[in-house]
N, C-alpha and C positions, 0 to 999 in steps of 0.2 A: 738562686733558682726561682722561677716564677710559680706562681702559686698555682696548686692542680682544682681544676674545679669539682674535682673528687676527695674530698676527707675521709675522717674516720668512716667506717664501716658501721651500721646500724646492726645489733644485735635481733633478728626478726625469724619467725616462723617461715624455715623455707619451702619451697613449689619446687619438688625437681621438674626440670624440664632438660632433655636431651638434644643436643644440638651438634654439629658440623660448623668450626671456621675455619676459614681460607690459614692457611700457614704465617701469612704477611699479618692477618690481625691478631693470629694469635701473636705472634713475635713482640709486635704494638702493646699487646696487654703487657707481656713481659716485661717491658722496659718500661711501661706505667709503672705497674706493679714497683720496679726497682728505683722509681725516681719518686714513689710516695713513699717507700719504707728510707730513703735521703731526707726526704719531707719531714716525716712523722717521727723516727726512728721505729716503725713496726712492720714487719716483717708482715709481706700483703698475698696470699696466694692468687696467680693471677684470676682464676675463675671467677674467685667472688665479688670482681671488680664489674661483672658483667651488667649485673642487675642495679645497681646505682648507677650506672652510666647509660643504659637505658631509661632509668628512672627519671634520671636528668634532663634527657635527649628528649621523653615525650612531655615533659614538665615546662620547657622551653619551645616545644612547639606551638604556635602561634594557633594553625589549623587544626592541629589534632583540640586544641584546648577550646576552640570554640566547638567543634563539634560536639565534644563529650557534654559543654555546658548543655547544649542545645538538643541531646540523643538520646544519651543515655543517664540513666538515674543517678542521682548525687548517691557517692559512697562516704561513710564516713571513714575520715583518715586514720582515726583511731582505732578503727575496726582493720583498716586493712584494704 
């Protein structure tokens, strides 16, 4: 199996937020979900897949990452 660019799960203070996805990406999480707990051997609920893969997604953004250099305030990582 090819390696997922999502690992373990960070234990962290959550933010709910409330959301709507299309049927097709929920399915897509589902079947992450089911090819990281192949991965890991641990059992992934798809939801909480959402926010490290976003994490990801603006972490690799190339524009988003110059912006923020350049916008808004350095946050510390530690903090959150």
């Amino acid at each position: 199996m090819a390696k997922l660019k999502i690992a373990a799960l960070q234990d962290d203070k959550p933010v709910k937020v409330n959301t709507e996805l299309p049927a097709a990406v929920h399915r897509d999480l589902v079947a992450y979900a089911e090819a990281l707990a192949q991965q890991t051997g641990q059992t992934v609920d798809p939801g909480k897949l959402i926010a490290p893969m976003l994490a990801r997604f603006m972490a690799t953004d190339r524009g988003f990452t110059k912006f923020r250099r350049s916008h808004l305030p350095k946050v510390n990582e530690a903090d959150g």
